[in-house]
C-alpha positions in Angstrom: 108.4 188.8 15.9 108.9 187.0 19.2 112.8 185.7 19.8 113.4 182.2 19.8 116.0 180.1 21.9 119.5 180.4 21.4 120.6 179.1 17.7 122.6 176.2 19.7 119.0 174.7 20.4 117.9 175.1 16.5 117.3 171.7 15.1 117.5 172.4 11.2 115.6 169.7 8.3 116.6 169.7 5.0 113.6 169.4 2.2 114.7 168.4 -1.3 114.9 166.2 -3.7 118.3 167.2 -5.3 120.8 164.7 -6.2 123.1 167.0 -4.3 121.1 167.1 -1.1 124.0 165.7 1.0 126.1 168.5 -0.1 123.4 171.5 0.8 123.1 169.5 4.5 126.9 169.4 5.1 127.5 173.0 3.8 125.0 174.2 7.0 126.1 172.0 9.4 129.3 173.7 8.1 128.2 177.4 8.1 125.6 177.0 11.5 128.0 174.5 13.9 125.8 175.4 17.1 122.6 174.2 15.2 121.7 170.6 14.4 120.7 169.9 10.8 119.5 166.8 9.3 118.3 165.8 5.8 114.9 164.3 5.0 116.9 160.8 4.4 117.5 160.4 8.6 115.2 159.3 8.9 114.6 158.0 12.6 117.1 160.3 13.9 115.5 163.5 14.3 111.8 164.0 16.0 109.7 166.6 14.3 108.4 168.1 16.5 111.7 169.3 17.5 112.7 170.9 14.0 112.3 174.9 14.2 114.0 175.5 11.2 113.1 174.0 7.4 115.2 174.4 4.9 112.9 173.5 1.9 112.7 172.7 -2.4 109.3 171.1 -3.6 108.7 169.5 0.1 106.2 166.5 -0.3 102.6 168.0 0.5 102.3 167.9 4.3 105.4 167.5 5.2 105.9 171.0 6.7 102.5 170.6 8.6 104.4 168.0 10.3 106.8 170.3 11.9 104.5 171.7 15.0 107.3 173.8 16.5 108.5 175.9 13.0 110.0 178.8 13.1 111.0 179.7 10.1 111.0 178.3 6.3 114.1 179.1 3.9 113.1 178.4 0.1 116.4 176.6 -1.6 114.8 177.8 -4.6 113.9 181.8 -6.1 111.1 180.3 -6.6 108.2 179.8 -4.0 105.4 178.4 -5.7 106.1 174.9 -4.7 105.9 175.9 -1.7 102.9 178.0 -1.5 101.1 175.1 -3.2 100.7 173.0 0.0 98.1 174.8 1.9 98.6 172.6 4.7 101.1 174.4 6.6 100.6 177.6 9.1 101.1 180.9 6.9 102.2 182.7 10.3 105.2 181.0 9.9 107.9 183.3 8.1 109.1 182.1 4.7 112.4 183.8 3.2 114.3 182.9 0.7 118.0 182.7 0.3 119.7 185.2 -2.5 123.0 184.6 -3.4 125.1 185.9 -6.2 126.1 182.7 -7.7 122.5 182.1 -8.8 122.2 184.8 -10.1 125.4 184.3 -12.2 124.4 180.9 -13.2 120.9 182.1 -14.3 122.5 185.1 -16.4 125.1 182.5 -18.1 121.8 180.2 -19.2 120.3 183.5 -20.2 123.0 184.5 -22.6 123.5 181.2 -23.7 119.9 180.8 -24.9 119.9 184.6 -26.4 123.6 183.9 -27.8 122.7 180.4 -29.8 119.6 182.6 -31.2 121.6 185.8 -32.4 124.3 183.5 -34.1 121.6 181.3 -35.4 123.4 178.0 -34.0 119.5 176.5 -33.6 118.9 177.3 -37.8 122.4 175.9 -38.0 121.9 172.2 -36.1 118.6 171.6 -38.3 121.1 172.5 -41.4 123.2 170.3 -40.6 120.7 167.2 -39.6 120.1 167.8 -43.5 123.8 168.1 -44.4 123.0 171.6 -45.7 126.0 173.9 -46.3 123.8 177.5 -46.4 125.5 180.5 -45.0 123.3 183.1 -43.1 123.6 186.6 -43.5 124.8 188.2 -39.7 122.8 190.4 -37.6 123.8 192.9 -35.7 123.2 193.0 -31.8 122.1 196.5 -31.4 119.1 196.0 -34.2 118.1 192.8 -32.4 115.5 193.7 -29.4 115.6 191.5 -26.8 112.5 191.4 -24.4 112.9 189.6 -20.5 109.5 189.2 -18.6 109.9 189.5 -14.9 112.6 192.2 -13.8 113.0 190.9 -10.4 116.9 190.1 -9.1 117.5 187.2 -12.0 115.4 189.8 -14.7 117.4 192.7 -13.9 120.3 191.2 -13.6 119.9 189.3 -17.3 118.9 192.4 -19.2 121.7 194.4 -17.5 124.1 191.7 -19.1 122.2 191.9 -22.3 122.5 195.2 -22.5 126.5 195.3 -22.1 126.3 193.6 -25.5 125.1 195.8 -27.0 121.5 194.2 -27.3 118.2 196.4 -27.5 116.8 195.5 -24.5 113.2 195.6 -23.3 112.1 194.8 -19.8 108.6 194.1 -18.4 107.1 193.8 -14.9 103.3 194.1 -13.3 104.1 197.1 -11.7 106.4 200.3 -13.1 109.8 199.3 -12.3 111.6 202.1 -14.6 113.2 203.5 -10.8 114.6 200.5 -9.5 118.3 200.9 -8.9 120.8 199.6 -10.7 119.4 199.3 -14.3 121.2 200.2 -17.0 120.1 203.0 -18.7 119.7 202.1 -22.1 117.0 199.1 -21.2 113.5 200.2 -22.5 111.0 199.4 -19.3 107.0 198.3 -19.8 105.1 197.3 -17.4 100.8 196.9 -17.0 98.8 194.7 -19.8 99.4 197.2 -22.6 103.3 197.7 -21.5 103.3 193.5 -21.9 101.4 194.2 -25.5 103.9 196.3 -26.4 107.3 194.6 -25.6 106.0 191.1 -27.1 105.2 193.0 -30.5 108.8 194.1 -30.4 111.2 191.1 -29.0 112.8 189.0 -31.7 114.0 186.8 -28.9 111.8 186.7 -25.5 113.1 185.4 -22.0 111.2 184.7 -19.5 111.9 184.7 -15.9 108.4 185.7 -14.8 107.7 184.1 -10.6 104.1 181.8 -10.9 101.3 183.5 -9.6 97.5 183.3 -10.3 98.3 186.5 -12.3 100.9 184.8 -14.5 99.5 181.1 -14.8 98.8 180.6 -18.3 100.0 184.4 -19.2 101.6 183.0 -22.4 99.0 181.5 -24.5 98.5 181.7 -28.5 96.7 185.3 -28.1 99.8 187.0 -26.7 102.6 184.7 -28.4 101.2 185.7 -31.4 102.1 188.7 -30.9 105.6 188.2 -30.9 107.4 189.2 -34.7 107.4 186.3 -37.1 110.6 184.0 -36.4 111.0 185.2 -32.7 113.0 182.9 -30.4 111.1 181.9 -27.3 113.3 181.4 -24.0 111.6 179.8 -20.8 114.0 180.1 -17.3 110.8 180.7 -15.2 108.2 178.4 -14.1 106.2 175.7 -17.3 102.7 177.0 -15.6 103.2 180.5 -16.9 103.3 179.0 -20.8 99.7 177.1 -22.4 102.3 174.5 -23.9 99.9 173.3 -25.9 99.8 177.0 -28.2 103.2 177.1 -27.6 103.6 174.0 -30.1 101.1 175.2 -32.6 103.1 178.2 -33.0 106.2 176.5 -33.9 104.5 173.9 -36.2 103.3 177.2 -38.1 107.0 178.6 -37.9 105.5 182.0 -36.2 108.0 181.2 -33.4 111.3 179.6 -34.8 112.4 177.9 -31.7 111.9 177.4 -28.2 114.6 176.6 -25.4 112.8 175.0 -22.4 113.9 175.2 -18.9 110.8 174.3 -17.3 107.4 172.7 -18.0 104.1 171.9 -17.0 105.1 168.0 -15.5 108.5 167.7 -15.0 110.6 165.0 -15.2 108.8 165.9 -18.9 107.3 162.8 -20.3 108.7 160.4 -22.7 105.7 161.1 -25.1 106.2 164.6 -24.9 105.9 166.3 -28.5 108.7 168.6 -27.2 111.1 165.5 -26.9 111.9 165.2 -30.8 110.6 168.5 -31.9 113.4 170.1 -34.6 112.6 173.5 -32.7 112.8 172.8 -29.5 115.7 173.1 -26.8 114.7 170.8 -23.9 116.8 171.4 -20.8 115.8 169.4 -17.9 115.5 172.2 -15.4 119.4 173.4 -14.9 118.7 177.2 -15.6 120.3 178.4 -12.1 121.4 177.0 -9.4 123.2 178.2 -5.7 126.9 177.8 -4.3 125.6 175.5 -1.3 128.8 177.2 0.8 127.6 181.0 -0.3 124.0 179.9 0.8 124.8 178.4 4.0 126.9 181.3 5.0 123.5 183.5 4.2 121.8 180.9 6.5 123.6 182.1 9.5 122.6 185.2 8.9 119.1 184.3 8.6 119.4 182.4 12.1 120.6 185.1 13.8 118.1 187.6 13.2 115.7 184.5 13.7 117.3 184.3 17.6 117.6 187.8 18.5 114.1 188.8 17.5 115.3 191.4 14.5 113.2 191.2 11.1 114.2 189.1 8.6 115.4 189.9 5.0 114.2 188.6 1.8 110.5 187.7 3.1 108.3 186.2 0.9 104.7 188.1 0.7 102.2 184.5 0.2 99.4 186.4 -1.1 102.0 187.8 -3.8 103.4 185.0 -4.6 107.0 186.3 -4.6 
């Protein structure tokens, strides 16, 4: 990869629609002082043909294309498939993605929130009480509840390693055989392949998913393999809405095959007004919030990125395009 000028001539743009966007622009200006950064809303101020550094979260489409002297992409979020949706910009520019541990630990804490509400049956216990029902439930045990998380990347491993230290029985799956990645605990049962993913959905009483969107998972979890799941299993979505049919999703609840559903992510987000999911009895609707980054830890990471970017030296955490992660 060919070095670029000094960072002191990068001109950074920040892409996002958070609420928070002035904070993420402050905390690199803060962590990168020799580089310029703007948001999207100075408008006027910057020329963009001098950006060589985006720092982006679902850009509008074209809005990258506009950047003729790029560099370099950073992804704001794990995941890239906003991103990769817009064809329109050059795919010989690196994208990267910034991976910090305080996403992490904000994605395992919405993990074992979800699992947690499940195991202790505070879902049965909110649609008791909407009918001023006083009905005990009998307690289950951790270790004879299995737990299944699709995807075992970073957030995956990281959430069934957590599981695990409660004593859960913990299932993990992935496309490819992950069994020797470091750092796994070694009482997590690992699938992987289309009859590993046959096999964990027939045994996960509560199912997570943290799966990345690619063609290969679009639509993965329709009624043929949700039906697989046991009788009264507890669906959990932190990944992407594409990767669920919502639509067989719903039928399975209305039959009671799945008991409830806590949703991170959908198919059209905000999710609309007349969305069945809004007023369902079995349904968790959480607009988005699994995870988020420390803007401070993932400008410091920033710098790091630059510097690598200045001096010619590879880059870390590279997204693969035609993977899709």
């Amino acid at each position: 990869m060919p070095a670029t000028k000094d960072p002191s001539a990068v001109q950074i743009l920040v892409i996002t629609a958070r609420a928070n966007l002035d904070d993420w622009a402050h905390a690199f200006s803060t962590a990168c002082p020799h580089a310029t950064v703007y948001s999207i809303k100075d408008t006027g101020k910057y020329s963009p043909e001098e950006i060589t550094v985006a720092i982006a979260s679902h850009p509008p489409v074209g809005e990258l294309a506009k950047l003729t002297n790029l560099k370099l992409i950073v992804s704001l979020a794990r995941g890239v498939d906003p991103l990769l949706r817009d064809t329109t910009w050059d795919r010989s520019i690196p994208l990267v993605r910034l991976m910090d541990h305080s996403l992490t630990e904000s994605m395992v804490a919405s993990v074992l929130a979800h699992v947690l509400a499940a195991h202790r049956f505070h879902n049965d216990y909110r649609r008791l009480q909407a009918a001023s029902t006083w009905r005990k439930i009998p307690h289950v045990f951790a270790n004879t509840r299995t737990v299944g998380v699709l995807g075992m990347g970073d957030l995956g491993l990281a959430a069934a390693n957590a599981l695990a230290a409660l004593k859960f029985d913990v299932a993990g799956w992935a496309r490819s055989d992950h069994r020797l990645r470091p750092g796994a605990r070694k009482e997590i049962k690992h699938f992987h392949g289309a009859e590993g993913l046959r096999e964990i959905l027939k045994r996960s009483n509560i199912l997570v998913v943290l799966l990345p969107l690619t063609g290969e998972t679009r639509g993965l979890l329709d009624k043929e393999t949700l039906s697989l799941l046991p009788s009264g299993a507890t669906f959990i979505n932190l990944a992407r809405g594409a990767v669920l049919v919502e639509e067989d999703l719903l039928e399975l609840l209305n039959s009671g095959h799945i008991s409830h559903a806590a949703l991170d992510v959908f198919c059209v987000e905000p999710l609309p007004k007349d969305s069945p999911f809004w007023q369902h009895p079995r349904v968790t609707v959480i607009p988005h919030m699994g995870a988020d980054g420390d803007p401070a830890v993932q400008a410091a990471q920033l710098e790091g990125h630059l510097k690598r970017l200045a001096a010619g030296e590879p880059l870390e955490n590279l997204v693969d395009p035609r993977a899709g992660y």
